[in-house]
Structure formats: C-alpha cells, structure tokens
Rosetta silent file (secondary structure, phi, psi, omega in degrees, C-alpha in Angstrom):
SEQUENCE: XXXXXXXXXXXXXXXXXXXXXXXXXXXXXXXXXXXXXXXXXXXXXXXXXXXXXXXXXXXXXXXXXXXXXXXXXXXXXXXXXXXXXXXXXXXXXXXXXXXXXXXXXXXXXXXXXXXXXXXXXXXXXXXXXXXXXXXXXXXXXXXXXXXXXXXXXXXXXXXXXXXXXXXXXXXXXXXXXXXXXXXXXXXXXXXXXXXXXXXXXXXXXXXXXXXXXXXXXXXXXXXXXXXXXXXXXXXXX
SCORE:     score description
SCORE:     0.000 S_00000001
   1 L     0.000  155.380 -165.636    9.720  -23.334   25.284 S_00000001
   2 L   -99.679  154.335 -172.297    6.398  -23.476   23.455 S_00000001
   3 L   -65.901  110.295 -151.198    5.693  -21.683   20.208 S_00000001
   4 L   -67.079  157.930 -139.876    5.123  -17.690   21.120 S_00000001
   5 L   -97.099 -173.997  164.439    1.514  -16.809   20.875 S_00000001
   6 H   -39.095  -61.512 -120.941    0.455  -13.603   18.525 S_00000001
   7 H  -100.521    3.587  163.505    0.147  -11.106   21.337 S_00000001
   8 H   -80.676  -55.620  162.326    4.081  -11.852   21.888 S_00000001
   9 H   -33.985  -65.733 -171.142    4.983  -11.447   18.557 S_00000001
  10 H   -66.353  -12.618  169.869    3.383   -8.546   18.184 S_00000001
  11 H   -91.409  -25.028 -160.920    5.014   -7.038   21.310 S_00000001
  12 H   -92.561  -38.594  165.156    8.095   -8.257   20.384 S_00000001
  13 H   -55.630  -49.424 -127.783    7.674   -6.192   16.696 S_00000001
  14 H  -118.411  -24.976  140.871    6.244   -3.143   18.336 S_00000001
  15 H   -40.585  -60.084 -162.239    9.925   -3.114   20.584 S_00000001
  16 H   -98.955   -0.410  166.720   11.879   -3.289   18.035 S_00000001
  17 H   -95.581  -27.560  169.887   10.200   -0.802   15.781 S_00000001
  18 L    83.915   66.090  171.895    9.217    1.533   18.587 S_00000001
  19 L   176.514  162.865 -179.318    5.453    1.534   17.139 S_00000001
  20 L   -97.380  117.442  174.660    2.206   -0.554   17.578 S_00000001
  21 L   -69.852  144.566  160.428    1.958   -2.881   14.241 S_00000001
  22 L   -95.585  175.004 -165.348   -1.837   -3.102   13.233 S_00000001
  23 L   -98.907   65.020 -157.368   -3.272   -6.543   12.623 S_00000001
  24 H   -95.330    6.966  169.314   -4.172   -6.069    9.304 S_00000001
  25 H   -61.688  -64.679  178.244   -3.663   -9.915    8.957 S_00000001
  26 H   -41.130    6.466 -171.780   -7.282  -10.010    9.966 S_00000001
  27 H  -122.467  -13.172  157.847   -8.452   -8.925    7.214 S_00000001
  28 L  -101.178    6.957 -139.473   -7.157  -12.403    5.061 S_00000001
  29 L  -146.413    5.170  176.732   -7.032  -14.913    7.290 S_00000001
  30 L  -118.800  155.453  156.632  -10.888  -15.975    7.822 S_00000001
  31 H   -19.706  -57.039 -161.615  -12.405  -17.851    5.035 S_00000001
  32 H   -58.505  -39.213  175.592  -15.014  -15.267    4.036 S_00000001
  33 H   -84.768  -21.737  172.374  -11.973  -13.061    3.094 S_00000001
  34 H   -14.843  -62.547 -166.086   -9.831  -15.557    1.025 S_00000001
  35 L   -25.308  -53.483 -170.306  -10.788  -13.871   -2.526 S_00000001
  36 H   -53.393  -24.771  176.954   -8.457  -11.001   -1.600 S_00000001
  37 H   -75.091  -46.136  174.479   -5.672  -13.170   -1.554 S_00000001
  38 H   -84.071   -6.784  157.487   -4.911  -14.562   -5.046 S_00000001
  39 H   -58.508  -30.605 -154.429   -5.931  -11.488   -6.035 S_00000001
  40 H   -92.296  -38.314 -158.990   -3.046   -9.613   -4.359 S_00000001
  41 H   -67.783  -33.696 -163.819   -0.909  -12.737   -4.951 S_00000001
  42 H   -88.985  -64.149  147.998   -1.521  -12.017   -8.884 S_00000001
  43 H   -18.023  -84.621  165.679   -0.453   -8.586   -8.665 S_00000001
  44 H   -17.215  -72.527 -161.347    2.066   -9.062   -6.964 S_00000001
  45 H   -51.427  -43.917 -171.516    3.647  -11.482   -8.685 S_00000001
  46 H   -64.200  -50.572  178.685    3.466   -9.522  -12.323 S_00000001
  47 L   -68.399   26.900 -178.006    4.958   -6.096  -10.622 S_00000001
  48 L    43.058   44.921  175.006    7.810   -8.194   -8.839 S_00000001
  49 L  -138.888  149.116  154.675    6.508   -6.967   -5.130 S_00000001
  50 L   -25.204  120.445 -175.313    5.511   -8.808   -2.158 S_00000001
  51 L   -45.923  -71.565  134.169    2.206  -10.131   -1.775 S_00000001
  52 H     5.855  -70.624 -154.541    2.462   -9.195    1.965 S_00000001
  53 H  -115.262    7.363  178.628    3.563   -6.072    1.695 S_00000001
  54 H   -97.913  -28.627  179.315    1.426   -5.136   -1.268 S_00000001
  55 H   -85.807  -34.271  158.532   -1.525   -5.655    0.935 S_00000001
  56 H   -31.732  -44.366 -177.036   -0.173   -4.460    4.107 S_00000001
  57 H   -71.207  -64.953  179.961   -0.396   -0.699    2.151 S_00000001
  58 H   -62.221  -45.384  166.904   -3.490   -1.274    0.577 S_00000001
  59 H   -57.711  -18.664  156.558   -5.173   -2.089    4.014 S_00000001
  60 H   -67.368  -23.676  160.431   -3.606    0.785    5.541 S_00000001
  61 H   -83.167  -19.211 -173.952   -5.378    2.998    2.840 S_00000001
  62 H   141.607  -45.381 -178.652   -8.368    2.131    3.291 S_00000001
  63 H   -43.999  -16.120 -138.992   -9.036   -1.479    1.963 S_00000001
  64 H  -110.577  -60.206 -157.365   -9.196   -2.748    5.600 S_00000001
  65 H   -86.427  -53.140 -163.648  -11.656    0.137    7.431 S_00000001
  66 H   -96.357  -14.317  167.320  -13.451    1.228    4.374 S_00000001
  67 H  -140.966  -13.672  156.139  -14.334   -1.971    2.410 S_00000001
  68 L   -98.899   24.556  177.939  -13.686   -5.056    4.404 S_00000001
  69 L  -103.628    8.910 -167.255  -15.270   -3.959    7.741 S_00000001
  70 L  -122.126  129.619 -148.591  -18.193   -3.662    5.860 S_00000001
  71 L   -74.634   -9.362 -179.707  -21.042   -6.484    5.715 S_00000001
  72 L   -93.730  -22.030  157.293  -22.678   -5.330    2.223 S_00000001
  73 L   -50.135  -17.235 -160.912  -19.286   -6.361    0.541 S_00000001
  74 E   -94.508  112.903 -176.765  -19.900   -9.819    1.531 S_00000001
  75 E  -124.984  140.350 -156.602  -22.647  -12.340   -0.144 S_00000001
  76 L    41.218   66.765  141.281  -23.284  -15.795    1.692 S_00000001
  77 L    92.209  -55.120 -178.408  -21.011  -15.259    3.974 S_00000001
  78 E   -77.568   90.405  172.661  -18.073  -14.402    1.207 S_00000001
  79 E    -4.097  103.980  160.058  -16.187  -11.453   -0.364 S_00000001
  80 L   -55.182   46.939 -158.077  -17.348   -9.746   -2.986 S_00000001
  81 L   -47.928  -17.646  172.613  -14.913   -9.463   -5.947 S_00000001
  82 L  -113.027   51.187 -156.150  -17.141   -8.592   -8.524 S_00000001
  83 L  -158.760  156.406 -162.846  -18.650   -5.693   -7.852 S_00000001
  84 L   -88.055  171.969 -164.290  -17.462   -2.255   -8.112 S_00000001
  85 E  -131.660  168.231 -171.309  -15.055   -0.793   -5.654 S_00000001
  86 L  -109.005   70.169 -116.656  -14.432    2.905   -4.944 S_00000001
  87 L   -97.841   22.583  164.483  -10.253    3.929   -5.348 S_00000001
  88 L  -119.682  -81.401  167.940  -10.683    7.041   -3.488 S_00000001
  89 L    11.344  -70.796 -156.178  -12.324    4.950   -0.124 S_00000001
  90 L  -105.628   -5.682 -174.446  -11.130    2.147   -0.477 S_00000001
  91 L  -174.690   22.090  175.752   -7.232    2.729   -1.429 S_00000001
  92 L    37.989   49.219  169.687   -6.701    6.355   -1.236 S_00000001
  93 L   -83.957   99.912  160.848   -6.324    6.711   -5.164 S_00000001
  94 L   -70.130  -45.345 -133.736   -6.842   10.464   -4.962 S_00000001
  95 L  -136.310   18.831  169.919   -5.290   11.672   -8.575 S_00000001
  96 L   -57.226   -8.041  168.150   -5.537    8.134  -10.339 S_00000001
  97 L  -116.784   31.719 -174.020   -7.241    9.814  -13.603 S_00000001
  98 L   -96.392  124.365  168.144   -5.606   12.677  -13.751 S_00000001
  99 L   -67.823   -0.799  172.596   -3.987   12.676  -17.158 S_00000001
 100 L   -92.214  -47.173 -177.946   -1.115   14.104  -16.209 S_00000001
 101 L   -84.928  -24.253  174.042   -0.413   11.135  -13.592 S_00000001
 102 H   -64.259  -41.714 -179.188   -2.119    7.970  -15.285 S_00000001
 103 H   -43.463  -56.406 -114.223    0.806    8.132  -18.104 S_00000001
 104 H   -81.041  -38.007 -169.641    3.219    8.278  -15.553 S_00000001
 105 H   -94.409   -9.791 -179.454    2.146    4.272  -13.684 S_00000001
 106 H   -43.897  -69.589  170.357    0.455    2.853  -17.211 S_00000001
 107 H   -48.486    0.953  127.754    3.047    0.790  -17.880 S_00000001
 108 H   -76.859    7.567  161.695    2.568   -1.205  -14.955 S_00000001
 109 L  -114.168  163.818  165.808   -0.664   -2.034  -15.605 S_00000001
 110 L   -25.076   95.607  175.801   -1.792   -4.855  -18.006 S_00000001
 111 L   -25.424   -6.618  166.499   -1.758   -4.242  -21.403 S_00000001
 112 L  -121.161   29.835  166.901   -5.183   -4.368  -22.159 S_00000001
 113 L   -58.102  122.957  156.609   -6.204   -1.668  -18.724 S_00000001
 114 L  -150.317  115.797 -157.473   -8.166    0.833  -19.685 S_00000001
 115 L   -39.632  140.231  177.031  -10.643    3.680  -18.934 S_00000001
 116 L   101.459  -38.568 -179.157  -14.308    2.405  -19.756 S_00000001
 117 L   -97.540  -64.341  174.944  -13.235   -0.818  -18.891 S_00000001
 118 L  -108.595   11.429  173.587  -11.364   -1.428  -15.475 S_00000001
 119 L   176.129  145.480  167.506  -12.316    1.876  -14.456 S_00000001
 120 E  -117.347  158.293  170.255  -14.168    5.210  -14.942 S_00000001
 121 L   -47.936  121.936 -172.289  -13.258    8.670  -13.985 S_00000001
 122 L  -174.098   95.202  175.644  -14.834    9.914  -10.558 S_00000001
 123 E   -43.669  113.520 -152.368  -14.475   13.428   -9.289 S_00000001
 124 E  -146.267  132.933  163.440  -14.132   13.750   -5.178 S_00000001
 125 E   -92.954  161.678  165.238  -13.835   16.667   -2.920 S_00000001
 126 E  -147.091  121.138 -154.619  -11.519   16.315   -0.081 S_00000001
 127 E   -76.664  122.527  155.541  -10.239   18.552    2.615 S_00000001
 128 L  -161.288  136.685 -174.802   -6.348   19.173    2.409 S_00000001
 129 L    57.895   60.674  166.758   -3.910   21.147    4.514 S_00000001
 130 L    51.552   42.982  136.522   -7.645   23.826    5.408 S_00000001
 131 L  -141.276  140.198  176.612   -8.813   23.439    2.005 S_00000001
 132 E  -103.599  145.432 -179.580  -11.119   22.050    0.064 S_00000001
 133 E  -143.156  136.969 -179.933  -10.172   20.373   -3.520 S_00000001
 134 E   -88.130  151.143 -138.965  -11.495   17.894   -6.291 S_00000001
 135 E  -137.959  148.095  170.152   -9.510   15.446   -6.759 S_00000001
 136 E   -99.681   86.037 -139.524   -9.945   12.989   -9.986 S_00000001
 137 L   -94.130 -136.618  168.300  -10.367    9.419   -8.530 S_00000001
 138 L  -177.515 -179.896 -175.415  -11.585    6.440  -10.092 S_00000001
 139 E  -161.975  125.106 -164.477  -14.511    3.743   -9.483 S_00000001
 140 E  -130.022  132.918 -174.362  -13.056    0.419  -10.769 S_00000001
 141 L   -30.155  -68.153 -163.191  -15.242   -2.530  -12.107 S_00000001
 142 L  -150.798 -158.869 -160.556  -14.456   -5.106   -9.466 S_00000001
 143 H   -86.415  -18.045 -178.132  -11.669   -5.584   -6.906 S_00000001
 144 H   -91.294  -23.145  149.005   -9.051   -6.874   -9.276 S_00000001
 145 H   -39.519  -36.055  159.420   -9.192   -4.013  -11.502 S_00000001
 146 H   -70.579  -46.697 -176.171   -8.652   -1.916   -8.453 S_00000001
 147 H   -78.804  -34.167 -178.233   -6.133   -3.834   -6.946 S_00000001
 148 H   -91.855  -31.940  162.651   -3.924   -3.678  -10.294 S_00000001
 149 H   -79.673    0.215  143.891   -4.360    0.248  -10.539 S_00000001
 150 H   -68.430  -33.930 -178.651   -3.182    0.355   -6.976 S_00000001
 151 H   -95.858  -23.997  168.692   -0.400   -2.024   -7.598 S_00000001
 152 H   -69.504  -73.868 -173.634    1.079   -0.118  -10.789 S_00000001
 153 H   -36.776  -52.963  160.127    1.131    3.422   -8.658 S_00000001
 154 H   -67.781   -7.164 -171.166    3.170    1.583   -6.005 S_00000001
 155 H   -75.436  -46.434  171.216    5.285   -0.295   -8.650 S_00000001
 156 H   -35.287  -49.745 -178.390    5.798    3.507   -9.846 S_00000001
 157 H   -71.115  -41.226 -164.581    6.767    4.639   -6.748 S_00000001
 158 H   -75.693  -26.152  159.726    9.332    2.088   -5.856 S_00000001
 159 H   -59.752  -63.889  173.657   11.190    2.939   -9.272 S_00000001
 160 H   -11.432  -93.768  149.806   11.181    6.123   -8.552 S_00000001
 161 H    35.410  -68.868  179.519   12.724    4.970   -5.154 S_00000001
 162 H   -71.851  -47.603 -159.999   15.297    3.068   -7.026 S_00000001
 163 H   -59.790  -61.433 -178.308   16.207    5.426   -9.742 S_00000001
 164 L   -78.692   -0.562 -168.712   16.994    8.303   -7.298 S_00000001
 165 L  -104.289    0.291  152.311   18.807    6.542   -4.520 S_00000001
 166 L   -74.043  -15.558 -115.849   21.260    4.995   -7.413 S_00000001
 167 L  -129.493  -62.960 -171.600   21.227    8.829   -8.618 S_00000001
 168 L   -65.627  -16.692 -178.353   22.839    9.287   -4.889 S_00000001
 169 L   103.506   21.696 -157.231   25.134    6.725   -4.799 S_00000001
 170 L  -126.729  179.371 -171.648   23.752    4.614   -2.583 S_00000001
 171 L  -158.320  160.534  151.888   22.784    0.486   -2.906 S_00000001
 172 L    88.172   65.132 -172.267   21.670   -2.508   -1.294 S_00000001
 173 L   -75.384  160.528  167.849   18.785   -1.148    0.911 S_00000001
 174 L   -67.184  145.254 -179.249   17.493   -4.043    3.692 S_00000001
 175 H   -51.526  -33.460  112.554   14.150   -5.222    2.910 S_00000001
 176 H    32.283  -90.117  176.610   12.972   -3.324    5.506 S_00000001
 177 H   -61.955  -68.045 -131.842   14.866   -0.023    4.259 S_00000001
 178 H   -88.202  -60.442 -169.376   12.836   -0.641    0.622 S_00000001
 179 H   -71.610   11.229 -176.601    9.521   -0.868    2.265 S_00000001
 180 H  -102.205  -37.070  172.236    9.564    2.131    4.670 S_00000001
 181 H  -123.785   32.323  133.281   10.547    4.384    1.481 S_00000001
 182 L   -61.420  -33.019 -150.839    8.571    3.207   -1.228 S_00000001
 183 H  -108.965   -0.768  156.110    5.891    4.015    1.195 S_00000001
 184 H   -70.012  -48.077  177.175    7.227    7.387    1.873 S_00000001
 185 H   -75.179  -32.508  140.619    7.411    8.056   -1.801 S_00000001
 186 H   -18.335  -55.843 -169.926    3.506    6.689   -1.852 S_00000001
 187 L   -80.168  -11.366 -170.297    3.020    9.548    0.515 S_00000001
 188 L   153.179   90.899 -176.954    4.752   12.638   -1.697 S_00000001
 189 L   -42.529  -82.103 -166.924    7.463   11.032   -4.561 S_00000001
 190 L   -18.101  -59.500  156.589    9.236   14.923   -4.144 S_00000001
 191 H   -35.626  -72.292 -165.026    9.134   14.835   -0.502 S_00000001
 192 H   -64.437    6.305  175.967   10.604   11.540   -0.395 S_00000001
 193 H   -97.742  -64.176  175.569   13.215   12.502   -2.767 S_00000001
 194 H   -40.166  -40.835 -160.865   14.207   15.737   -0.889 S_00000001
 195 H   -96.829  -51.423 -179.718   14.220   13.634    2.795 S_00000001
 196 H   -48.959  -60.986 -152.813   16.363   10.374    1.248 S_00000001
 197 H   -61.455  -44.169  162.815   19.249   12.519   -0.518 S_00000001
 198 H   -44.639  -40.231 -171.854   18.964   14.466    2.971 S_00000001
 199 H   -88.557  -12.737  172.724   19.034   11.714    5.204 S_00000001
 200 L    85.940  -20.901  174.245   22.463   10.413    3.411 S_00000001
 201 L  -158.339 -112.956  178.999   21.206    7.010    3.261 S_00000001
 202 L  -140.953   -2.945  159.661   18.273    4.557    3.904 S_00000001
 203 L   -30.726  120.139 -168.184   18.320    4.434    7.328 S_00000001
 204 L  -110.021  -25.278 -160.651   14.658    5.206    9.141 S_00000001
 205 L   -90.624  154.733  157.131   15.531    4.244   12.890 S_00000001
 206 L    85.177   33.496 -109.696   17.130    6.080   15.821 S_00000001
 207 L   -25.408   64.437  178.270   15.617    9.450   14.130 S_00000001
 208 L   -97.887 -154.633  171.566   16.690    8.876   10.962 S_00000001
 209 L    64.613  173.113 -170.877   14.565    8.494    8.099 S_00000001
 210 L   -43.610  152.369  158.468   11.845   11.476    6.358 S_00000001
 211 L   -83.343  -25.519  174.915   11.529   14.483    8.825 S_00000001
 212 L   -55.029  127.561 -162.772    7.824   14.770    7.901 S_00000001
 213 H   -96.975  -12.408 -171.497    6.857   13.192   11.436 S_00000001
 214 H   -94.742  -12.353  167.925    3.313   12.205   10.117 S_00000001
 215 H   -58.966  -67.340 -170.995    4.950   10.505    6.659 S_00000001
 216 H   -65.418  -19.800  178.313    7.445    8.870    8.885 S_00000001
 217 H  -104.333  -20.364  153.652    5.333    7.177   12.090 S_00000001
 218 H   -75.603   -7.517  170.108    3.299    5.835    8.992 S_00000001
 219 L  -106.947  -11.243  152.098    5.777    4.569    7.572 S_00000001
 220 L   -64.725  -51.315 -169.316    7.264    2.952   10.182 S_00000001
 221 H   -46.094  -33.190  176.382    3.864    1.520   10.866 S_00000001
 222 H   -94.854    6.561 -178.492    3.587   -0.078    7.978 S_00000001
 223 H   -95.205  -40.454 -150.546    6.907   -1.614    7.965 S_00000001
 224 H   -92.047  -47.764 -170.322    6.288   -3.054   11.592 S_00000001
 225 H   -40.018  -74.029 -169.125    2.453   -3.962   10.522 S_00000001
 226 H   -48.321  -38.187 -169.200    3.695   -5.753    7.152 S_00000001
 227 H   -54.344  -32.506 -147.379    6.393   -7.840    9.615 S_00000001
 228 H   -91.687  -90.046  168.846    3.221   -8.533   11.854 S_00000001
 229 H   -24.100  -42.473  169.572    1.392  -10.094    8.562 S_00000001
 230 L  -108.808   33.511  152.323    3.551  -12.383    7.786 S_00000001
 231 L   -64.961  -26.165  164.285    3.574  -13.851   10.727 S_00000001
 232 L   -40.581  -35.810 -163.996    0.158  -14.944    9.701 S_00000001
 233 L    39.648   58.084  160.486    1.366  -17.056    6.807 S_00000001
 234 L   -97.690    0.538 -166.354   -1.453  -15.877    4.454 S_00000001
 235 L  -144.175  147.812  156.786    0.570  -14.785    1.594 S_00000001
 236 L   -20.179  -55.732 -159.317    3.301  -16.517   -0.790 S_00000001
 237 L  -163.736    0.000    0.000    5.930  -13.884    0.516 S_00000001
C-alpha cells in the first residue's frame, strides 16, 4: 500500500478523537511563513515544550485567523517578524499586564523581558458571559517578543497542571493526557483544577475529562489538531 494521503490522516485522527482536527499546519508549511518556525522552535526549546504543540495553541488563539490570514503581515512575499503584533488578537492574551498576573508567568520569560521593551500595556474591551469588561492586554514589539509572553503563560499553566495533579496523587499522564489539560488550565487554571481532582484522573475520552463542554471540545480539538501538525513535519517535535 502507498503512503496515506493528508485527507486520510486526517480522517483517521478525527475517528479516533471523535472531533475534526484543524489544519493549522498551513499556517508553517509554505515558504512565506517559515519565520514563525524558529521562532516557536526557540521558545520552545527554553520552556521545555513542544514546538508543535506550542504552536498548535497559539494558532488556535488567534495567531492563525487573526495575523497570518492577513496579507499586510507579509512584505515581498514573506512574514513579518519585526513589526508589532497585538496579544489580545493575535493570541488571546487578555490579562497579560495585569500586575497581579504578570508576577505569576515572569519567570518564564527571559531575563532581560520587560515592559517598555518587549511590550507595552494595552487596555481592550471585550464582551464576557453578557458583559462588557477591560481587560489589560499587551502590544508586543515584534513576533518573538509575543511569542515568548505567550510561551511563559502556557509554561505557567502546565506547572500548575503538574503541581496539582501530584497534589492528587496521580502520575505519568500520556502525552496526549498533558496536552488536553494544560490547555484546559489555559482556559480557567481554577476550573481546571476543580474538573481534574473531579474527574479522578487524566483521562479526557469516553466522557471523561472537564465537564465545561465548551473548555472540553476545545480541548480535544487541539489535541487532535496538534496530532494533525505533526504529521506535517514542520517542527523539531
């Protein structure tokens, strides 16, 4: 038998997850977008997470729909990287300057990250749960400056992650298992604290996993979507 095409794969994924993986591989994988890649790759690598699966999130936020569908990032042809990028848009940072939460992920950014520098302060309303509320955001120099405040808040979450589900007793999640609830704890740390210790373990399938049904079909999605991506081979890991 001959080597199974995409649209197989991706059916074959979208079976065993019970969800449609997006293609967010399509967003790395022509020339024009290459930049995005060692950026993610350099991230990655310092917060110990998956290239793959660091971008898989961020394109699912917003990086995909809100800044690389769009033809004025691009000059000749090519990603812009140097140019500022907008963390509420572009990566759903709602509360990234809020001084009460920037302590919390600092130490996962670079030692010399700092307001002024890789990012200014930038106030956004946004409608949530039939209200509206400003939200403190950020506007970040260029894309890697963005991409490493995006990559500390998940490095944040997944300790969290870890911290409480040793706090429960429980160990050795599947990779899998790690990335459906880090990305739950993305979505609401508390929630995702309340819904693990609840669910007795790390199990997501078979209706296991958070009861919040719209936290949970995104976070399947983004489990079967990163699986989809690296079929792609555009990332390290």
């Amino acid at each position: 038998m001959g080597k199974k095409t995409k649209l197989e794969v991706k059916a074959e994924i979208q079976k065993k997850y019970n969800t449609l993986p997006k293609a967010y591989g399509g967003y790395a994988n022509d020339p024009k977008e290459q930049p995005i890649v060692p950026i993610f790759e350099k991230v990655a690598a310092r917060i110990n997470m998956k290239p793959s699966y660091l971008f898989t999130i961020a394109a699912g936020e917003g990086l995909g729909v809100n800044h690389l569908d769009f033809d004025d990032n691009f000059r000749n042809g090519v990603l812009i990287t140097d140019q500022q990028v907008d963390g509420f848009q572009a990566l759903g940072l709602d509360y990234f300057s809020s001084p009460q939460e920037y302590p919390r992920f600092k130490k996962y950014l670079p030692s010399d990250y700092n307001i002024g520098d890789e990012y200014e302060r930038y106030d956004v309303r946004r409608a949530e749960k039939n209200r509206v509320e400003v939200v403190p955001s950020a506007k970040f120099k260029d894309m890697q400056s963005a991409i490493d405040g995006f990559g500390a808040i998940i490095a944040h979450r997944k300790s969290l992650f870890e911290s409480h589900y040793n706090a429960f007793g429980y160990s050795n999640p599947t990779e899998d298992e790690i990335a459906y609830w880090v990305y739950a704890y993305y979505q609401g740390e508390g929630d995702a604290k309340r819904e693990l210790k609840a669910n007795g373990g790390f199990d997501f399938m078979n209706g296991n996993g958070t009861s919040i049904k719209q936290v949970h079909n995104l976070a399947l999605e983004r489990v079967a979507s990163w699986r989809y991506l690296l079929t792609y081979n555009i990332f390290s890991s």
